[in-house]
VEXDREN-2710 file (C-alpha; in Angstrom, 1 decimal):
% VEXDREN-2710
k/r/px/py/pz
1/UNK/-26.8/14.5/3.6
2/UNK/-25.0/14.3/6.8
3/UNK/-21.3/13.7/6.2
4/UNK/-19.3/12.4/9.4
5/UNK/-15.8/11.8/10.1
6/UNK/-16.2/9.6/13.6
7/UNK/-15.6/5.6/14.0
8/UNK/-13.5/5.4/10.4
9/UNK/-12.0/2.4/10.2
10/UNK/-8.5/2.6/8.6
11/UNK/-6.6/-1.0/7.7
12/UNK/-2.7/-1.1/7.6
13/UNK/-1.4/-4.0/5.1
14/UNK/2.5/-4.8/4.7
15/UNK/3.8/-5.5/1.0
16/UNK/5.4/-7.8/0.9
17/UNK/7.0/-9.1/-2.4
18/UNK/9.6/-8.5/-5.6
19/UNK/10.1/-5.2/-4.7
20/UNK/9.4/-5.1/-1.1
21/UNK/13.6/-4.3/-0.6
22/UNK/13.2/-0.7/-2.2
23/UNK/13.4/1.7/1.1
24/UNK/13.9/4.7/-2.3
25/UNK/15.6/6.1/-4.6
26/UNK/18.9/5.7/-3.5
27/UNK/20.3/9.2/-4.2
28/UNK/23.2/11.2/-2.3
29/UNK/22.9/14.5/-0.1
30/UNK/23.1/16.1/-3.4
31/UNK/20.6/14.3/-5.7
32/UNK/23.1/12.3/-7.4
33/UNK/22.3/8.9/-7.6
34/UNK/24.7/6.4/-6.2
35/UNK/25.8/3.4/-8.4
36/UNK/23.7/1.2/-5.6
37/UNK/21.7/2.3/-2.7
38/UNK/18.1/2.1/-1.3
39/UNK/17.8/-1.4/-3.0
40/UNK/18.1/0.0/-6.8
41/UNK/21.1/-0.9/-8.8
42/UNK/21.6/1.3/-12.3
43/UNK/18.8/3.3/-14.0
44/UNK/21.2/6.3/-12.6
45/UNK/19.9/8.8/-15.3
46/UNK/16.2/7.5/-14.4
47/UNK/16.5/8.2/-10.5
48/UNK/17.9/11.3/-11.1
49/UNK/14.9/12.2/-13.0
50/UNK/12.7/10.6/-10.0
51/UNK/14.8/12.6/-7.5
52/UNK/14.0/15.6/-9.1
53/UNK/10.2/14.7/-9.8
54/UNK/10.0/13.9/-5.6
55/UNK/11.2/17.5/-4.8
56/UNK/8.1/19.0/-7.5
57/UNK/6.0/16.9/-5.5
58/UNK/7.5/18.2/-2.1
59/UNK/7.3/22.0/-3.1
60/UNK/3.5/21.2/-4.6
61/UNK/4.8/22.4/-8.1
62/UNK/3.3/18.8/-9.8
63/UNK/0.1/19.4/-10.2
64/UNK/-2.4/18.7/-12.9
65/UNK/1.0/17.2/-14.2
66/UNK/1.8/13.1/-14.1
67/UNK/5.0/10.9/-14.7
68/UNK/5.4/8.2/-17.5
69/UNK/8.1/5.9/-17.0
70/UNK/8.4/4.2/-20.7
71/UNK/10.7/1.2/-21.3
72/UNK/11.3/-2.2/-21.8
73/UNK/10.1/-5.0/-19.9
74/UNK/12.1/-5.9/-16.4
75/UNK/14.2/-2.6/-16.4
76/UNK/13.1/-1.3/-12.9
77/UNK/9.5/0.4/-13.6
78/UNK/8.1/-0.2/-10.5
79/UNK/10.5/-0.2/-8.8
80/UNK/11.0/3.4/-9.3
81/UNK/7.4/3.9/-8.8
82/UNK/7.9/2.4/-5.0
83/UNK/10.7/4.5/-4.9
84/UNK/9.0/7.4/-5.1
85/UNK/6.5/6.6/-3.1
86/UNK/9.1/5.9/-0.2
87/UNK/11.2/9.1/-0.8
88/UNK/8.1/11.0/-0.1
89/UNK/7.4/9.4/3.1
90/UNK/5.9/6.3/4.9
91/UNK/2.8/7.6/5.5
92/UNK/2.5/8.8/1.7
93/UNK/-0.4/6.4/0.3
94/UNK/1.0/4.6/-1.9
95/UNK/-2.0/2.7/-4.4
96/UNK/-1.5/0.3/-7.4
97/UNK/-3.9/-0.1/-10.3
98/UNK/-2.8/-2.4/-13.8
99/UNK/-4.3/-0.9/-16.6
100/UNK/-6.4/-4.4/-17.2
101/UNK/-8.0/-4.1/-13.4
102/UNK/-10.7/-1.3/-14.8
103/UNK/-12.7/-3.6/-17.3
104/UNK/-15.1/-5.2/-14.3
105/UNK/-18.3/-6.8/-15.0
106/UNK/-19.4/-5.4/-11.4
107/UNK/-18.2/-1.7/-11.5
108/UNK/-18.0/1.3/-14.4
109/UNK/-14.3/1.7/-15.5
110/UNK/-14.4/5.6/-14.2
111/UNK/-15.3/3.8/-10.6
112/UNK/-12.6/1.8/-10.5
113/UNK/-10.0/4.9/-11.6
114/UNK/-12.2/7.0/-9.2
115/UNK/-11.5/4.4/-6.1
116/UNK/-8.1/4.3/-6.7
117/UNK/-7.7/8.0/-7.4
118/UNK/-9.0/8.5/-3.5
119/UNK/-6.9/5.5/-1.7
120/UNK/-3.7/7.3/-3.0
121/UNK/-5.4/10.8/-1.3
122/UNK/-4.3/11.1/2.3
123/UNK/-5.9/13.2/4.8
124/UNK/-3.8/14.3/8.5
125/UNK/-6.4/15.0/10.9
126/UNK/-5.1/16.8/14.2
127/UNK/-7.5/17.5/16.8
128/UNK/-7.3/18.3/20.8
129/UNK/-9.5/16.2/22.3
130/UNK/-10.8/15.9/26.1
131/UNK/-9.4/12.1/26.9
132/UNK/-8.7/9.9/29.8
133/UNK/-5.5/8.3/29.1
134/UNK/-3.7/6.3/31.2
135/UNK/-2.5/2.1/31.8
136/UNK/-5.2/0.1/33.1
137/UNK/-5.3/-0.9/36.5
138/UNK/-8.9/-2.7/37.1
139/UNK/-11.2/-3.5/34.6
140/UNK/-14.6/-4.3/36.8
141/UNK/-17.9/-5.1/34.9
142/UNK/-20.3/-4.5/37.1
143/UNK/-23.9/-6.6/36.6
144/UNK/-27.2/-5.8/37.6
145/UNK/-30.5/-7.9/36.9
146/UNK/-31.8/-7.9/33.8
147/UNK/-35.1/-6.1/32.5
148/UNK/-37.7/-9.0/32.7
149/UNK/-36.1/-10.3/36.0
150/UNK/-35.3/-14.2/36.4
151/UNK/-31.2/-15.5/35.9
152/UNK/-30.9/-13.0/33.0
153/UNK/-27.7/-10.1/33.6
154/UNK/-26.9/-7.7/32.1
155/UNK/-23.6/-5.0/32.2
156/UNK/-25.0/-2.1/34.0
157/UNK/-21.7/-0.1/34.2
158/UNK/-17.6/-0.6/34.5
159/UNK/-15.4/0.1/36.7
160/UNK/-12.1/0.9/34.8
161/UNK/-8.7/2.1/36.8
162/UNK/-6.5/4.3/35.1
163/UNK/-2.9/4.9/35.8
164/UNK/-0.6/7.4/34.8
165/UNK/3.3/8.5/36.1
166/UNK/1.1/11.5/37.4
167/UNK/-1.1/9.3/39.3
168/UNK/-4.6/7.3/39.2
169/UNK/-8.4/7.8/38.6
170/UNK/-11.5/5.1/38.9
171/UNK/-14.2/5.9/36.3
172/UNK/-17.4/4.7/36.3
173/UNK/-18.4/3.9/32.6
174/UNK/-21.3/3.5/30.4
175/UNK/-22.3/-0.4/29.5
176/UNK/-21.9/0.9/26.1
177/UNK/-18.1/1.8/26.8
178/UNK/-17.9/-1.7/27.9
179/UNK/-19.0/-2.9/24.4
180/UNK/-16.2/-0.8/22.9
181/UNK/-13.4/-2.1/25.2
182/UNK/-14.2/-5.5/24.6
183/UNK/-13.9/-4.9/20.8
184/UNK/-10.3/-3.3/21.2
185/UNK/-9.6/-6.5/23.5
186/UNK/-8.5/-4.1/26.5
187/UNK/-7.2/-5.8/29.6
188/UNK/-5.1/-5.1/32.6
189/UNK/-1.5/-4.0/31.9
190/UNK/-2.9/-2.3/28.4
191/UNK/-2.3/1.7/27.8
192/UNK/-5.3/3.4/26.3
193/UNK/-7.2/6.6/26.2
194/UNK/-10.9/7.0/25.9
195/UNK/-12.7/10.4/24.4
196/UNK/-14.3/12.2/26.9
197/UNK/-16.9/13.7/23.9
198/UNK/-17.6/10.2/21.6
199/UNK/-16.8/7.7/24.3
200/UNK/-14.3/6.6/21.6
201/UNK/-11.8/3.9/22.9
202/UNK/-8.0/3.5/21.8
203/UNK/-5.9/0.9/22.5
204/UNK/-2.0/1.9/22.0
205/UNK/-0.3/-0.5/23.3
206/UNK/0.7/-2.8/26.6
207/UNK/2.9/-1.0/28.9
208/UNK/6.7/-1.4/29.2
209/UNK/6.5/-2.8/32.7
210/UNK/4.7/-5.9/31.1
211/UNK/7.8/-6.5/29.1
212/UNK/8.9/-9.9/28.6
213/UNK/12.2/-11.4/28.0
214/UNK/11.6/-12.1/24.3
215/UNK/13.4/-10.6/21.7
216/UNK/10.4/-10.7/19.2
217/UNK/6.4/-11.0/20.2
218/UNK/3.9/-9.9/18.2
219/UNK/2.9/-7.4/21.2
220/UNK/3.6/-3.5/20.9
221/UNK/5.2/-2.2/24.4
222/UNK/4.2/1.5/25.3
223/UNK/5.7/3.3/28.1
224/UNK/3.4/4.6/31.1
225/UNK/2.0/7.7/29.8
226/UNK/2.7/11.7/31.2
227/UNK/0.3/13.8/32.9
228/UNK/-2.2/13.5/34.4
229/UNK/-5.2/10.9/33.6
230/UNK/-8.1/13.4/32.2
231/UNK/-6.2/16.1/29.6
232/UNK/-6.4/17.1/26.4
233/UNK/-3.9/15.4/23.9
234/UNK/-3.7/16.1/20.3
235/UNK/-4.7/13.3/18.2
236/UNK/-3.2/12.6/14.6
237/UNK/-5.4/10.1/12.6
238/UNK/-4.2/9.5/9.0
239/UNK/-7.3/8.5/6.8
240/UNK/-7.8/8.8/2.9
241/UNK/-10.8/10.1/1.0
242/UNK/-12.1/6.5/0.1
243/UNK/-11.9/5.3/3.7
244/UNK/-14.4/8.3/4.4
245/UNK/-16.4/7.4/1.3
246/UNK/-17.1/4.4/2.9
247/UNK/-17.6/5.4/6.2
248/UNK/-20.3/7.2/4.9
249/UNK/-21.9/5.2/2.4
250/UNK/-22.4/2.2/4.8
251/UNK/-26.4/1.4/4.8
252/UNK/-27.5/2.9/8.1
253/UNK/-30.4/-0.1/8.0
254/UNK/-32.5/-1.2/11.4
255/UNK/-31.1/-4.4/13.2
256/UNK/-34.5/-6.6/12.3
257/UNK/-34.0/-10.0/10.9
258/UNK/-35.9/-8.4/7.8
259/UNK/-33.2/-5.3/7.0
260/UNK/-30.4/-8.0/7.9
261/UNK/-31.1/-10.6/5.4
262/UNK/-32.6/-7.6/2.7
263/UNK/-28.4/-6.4/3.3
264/UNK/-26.9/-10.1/2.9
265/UNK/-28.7/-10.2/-0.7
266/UNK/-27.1/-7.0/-1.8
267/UNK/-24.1/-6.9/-3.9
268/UNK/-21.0/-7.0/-2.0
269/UNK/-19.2/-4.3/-4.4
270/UNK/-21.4/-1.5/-5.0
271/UNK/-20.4/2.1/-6.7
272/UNK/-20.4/5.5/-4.3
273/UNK/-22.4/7.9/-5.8
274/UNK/-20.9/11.4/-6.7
275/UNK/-23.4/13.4/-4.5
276/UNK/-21.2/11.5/-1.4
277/UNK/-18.0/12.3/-2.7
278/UNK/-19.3/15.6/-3.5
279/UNK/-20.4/16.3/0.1
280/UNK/-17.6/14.4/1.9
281/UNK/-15.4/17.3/-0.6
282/UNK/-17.1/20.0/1.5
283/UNK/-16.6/18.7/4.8
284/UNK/-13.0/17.8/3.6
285/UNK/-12.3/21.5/2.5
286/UNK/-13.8/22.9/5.7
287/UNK/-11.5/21.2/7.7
288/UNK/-8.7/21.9/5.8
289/UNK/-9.3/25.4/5.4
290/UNK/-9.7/25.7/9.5
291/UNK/-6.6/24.1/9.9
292/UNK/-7.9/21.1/12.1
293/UNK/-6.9/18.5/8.7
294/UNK/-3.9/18.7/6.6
295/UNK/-4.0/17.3/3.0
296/UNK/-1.0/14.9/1.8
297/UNK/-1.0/14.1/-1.7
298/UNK/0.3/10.3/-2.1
299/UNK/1.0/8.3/-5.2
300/UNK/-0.9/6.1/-8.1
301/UNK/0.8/4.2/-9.9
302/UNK/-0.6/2.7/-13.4
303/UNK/1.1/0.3/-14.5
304/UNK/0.4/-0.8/-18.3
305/UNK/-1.6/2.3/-19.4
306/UNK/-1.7/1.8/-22.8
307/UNK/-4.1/-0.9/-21.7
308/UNK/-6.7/2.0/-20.8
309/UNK/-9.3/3.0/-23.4
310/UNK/-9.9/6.6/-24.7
311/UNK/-13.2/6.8/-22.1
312/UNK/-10.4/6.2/-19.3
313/UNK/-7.7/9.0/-20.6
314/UNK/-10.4/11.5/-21.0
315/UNK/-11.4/10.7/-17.6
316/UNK/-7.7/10.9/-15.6
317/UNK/-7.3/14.6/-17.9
318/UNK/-9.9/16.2/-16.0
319/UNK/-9.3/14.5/-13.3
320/UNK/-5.7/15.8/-13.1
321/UNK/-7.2/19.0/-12.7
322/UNK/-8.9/18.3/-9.3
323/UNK/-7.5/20.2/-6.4
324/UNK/-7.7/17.1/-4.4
325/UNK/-5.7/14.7/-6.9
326/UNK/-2.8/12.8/-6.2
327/UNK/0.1/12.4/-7.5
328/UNK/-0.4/9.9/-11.0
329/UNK/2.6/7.8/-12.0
330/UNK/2.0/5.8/-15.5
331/UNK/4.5/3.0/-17.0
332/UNK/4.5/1.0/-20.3
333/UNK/7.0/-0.9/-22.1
334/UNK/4.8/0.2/-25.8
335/UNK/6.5/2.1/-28.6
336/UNK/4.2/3.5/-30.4
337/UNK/0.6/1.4/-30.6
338/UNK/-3.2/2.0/-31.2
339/UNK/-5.3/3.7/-28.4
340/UNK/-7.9/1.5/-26.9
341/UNK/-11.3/1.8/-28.4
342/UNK/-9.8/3.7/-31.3
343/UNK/-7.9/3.1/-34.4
344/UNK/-5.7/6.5/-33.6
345/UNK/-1.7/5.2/-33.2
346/UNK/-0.2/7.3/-30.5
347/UNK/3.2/7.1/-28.7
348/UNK/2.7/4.6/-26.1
349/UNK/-1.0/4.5/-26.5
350/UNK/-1.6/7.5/-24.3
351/UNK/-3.9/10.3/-26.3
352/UNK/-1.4/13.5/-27.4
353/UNK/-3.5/15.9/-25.2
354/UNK/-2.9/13.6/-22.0
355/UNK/0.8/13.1/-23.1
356/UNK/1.4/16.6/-23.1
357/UNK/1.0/16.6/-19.2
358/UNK/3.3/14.0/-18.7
359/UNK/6.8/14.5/-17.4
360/UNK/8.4/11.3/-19.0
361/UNK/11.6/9.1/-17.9
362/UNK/13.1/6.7/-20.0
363/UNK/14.4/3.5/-18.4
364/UNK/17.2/1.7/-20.4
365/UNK/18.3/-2.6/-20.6
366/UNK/20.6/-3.0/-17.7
367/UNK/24.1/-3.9/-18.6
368/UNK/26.0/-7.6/-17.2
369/UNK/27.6/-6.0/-14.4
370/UNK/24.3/-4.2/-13.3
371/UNK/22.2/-7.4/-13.1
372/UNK/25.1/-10.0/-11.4
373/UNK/24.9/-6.9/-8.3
374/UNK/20.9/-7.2/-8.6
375/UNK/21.1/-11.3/-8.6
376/UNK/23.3/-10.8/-5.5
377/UNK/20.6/-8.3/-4.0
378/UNK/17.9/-11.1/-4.9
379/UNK/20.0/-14.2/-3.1
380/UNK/21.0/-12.2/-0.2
381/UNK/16.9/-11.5/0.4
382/UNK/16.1/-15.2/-0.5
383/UNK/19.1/-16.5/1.8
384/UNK/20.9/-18.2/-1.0
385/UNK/24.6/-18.7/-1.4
386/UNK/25.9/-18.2/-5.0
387/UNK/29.4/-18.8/-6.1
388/UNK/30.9/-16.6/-8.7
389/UNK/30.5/-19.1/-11.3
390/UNK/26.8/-18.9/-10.4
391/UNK/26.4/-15.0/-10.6
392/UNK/28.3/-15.1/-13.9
393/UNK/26.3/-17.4/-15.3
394/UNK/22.6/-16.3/-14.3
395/UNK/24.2/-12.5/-15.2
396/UNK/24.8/-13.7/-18.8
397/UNK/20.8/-15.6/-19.0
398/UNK/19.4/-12.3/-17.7
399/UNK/21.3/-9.8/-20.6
400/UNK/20.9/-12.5/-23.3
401/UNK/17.2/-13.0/-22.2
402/UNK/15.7/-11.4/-19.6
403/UNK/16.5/-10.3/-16.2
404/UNK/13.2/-11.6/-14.6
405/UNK/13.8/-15.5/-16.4
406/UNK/17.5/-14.9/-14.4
407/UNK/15.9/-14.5/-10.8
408/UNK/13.5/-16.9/-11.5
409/UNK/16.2/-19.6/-11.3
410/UNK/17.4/-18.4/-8.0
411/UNK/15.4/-20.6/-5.5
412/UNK/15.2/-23.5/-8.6
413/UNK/18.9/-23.7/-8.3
414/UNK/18.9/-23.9/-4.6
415/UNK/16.4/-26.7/-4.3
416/UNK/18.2/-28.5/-7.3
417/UNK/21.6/-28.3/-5.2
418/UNK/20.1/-28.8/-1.6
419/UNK/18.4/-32.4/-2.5
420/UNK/20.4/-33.4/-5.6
421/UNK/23.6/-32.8/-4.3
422/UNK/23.5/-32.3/-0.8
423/UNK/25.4/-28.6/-1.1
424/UNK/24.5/-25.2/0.0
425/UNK/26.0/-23.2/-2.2
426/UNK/24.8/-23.1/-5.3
427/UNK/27.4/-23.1/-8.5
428/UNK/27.6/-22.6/-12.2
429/UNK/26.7/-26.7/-12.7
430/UNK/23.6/-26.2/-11.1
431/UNK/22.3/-23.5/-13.1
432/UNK/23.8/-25.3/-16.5
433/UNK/21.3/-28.0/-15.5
434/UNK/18.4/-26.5/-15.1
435/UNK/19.0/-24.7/-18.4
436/UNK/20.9/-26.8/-21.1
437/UNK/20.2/-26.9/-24.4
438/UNK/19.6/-30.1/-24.6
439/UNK/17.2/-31.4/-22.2
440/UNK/16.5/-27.9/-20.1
441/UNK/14.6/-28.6/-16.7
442/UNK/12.9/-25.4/-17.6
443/UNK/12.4/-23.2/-20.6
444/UNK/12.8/-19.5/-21.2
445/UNK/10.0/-17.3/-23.2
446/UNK/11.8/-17.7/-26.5
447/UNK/12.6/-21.5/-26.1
448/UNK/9.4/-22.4/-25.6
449/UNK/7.6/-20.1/-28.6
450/UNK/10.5/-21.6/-31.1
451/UNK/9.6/-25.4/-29.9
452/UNK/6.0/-24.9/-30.4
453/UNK/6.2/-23.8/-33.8
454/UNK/8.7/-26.3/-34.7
455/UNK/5.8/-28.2/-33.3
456/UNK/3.1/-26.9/-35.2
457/UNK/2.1/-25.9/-31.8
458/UNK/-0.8/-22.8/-30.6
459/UNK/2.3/-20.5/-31.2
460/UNK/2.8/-19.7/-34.7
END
């Protein structure tokens, strides 16, 4: 089976959500954690721990080992998880997985933890290359008449321009480089650079004397590029193991109508089989051990594990003992609780022996003070004005009952006093009306369970 690393199509996605503030851990020069910093507030004895846990990882002294964070609902779990994740770098892969994702009707539970267990694998390749690199200057198609004759034409070759502080160089291309510019939208003013072996076309950017007035465009500006036009230029491409499972695994079909509509019936999630990963392994190790690919170990984060079954812990211990596995961080807010598929009562519903590997950090209830500095984090990101009266009040709803149902009422509240009342800012009266006793706008988890048992309600 031949294995290739060419034409491996990476995606970047932004995150954006709850936690998408936390830039880390929020720890001093000398591991301390500050009272608030990097978007955290409190858990101080927690980061610590996580600090500590980030320089393991760093000095490659965490493997075969994993991280439980065990605590109760809403105290910062994954936060600290993302934390992590953005202590050990930006281009750490980061990969999130709730323990309920792995029952699929479409895919074995061991695929699922399998997939994920390669997204959160990162591979560095550097290679020198042979390119032609430069901003484009002309971008010529040229046509010639096509094969059976008549008004048919077709793209016998391109003229493309290339222009560097150096100087210039015309090239004469292939038609089929032409197909590949035209998929990376290249046009005049763009800086690129073209493989000399592959054919392989980049587009980096627009050049920087393109630049506009604007203070925000969705365009990237690249300055004119050193050198001369045809070098060789290291290129970094940052991949993972399941982006090259893919890339191999496509169907390598023919382009008949009969091969095309036999692909549009198949499944549109299908399992890699282990012979691929086993051979993608081998190429992988042979790159790594000629120093052309660097491996960087990123993150998984499991969030409700004791929702895994006994089949899935047996399968993340050996796993664990991969040379290629990342770094696995768990959370649960159980006590002690049956294991899946089992009638065994284990702490946290993880199995002893997998326990035993875990490095575990406890998160504690955050205090009054703790969550008005985190509702204040929350409005600021929202762009909503409280008043003191305000944070007092949604600082005592979140300790009495939970800090989540608290910054749930934050953009509530601001709608409530924008067209009720006409104000920006929103005040203690505000919230108060959303939340009274006696005819409460909306309910809280315990409100709701005691009125439907009063009731005679589902809730019992």
């Amino acid at each position: 089976m031949k294995v290739s690393l060419e034409n491996v199509a990476t995606k970047e996605s932004v995150r954006v959500d709850v936690h998408s503030h936390i830039v880390g851990l929020g720890l001093g020069p000398t591991g301390a954690p500050l009272p608030m910093g990097s978007g955290l507030v409190g858990q101080q004895n927690a980061r610590e721990a996580a600090g500590i846990a980030v320089e393991l990882i760093r000095a490659k002294k965490l493997a075969g080992k994993a991280i439980l964070f065990a605590g109760p609902p809403g105290t910062g779990k994954t936060a600290l998880a993302l934390g992590i994740a953005k202590e050990l770098g930006d281009n750490v892969p980061f990969s999130m997985l709730v323990g309920s994702e792995v029952y699929s009707a479409e895919v074995k539970k061991t695929e699922v933890l399998m997939e994920h267990l390669r997204r959160s694998i990162g591979l560095r390749i550097k290679e020198k290359k042979e390119v032609y690199e430069g901003e484009v200057t002309e971008f010529t198609p040229v046509e010639a008449d096509g094969a059976i004759g008549g008004y048919e034409k077709t793209i016998s070759h391109v003229i493309l321009g290339l222009k560097t502080v150096k100087g210039t160089k015309s090239l004469k291309l292939d038609s089929t480089i032409h197909e590949m510019l035209q998929k990376e939208r290249v046009a005049v003013g763009d800086v690129i650079y073209i493989e000399a072996n592959s054919g392989a076309v980049k587009r980096v950017g627009r050049s920087d004397s393109y630049a506009t007035q604007f203070d925000l465009e969705a365009e990237e500006y690249v300055p004119l590029p050193k050198g001369d036009v045809h070098k060789k230029k290291e290129i970094v491409q940052d991949i993972t193991l399941h982006d090259l499972d893919v890339a191999n695994a496509k169907p390598q079909g023919g382009q008949d109508i009969v091969s095309m509509m036999n692909q549009l019936g198949k499944p549109t999630k299908t399992e890699i089989t282990d012979k691929l990963r086993t051979e993608v392994d081998k190429v992988v190790n042979r790159f790594l051990e000629s120093g052309v690919a660097e491996l960087v170990p990123g993150v998984l984060f499991i969030d409700e594990v004791h929702m895994l079954d006994i089949e899935c812990f047996s399968f993340l211990n050996r796993a664990l003992e991969s040379s290629l596995a990342p770094i696995v961080v768990f959370a649960t807010n159980r006590g002690k609780c049956a294991i899946r598929g089992t009638e065994i009562v284990a702490p946290h519903g993880v199995p002893v022996d997998l326990l035993d590997r875990l490095v575990i950090i406890k998160t504690m209830p955050y205090s009054k003070e703790e969550i008005a500095e985190i509702v204040k984090i929350r409005a600021k990101i929202e762009d909503i004005t409280l008043d003191d009266g305000a944070v007092d009040k949604l600082s005592t709803v979140g300790a009495q009952r939970s800090l989540r149902y608290a910054i749930q009422l934050l953009t509530p509240a601001s709608i409530l006093a924008k067209f009720s009342y006409g104000a920006e800012t929103v005040v203690q009266d505000h919230i108060d009306e959303l939340i009274n006793d006696e005819n409460p706008l909306f309910l809280n988890a315990r409100q709701s369970a005691a009125i439907m048992k009063e009731q005679g309600g589902y809730l019992q």
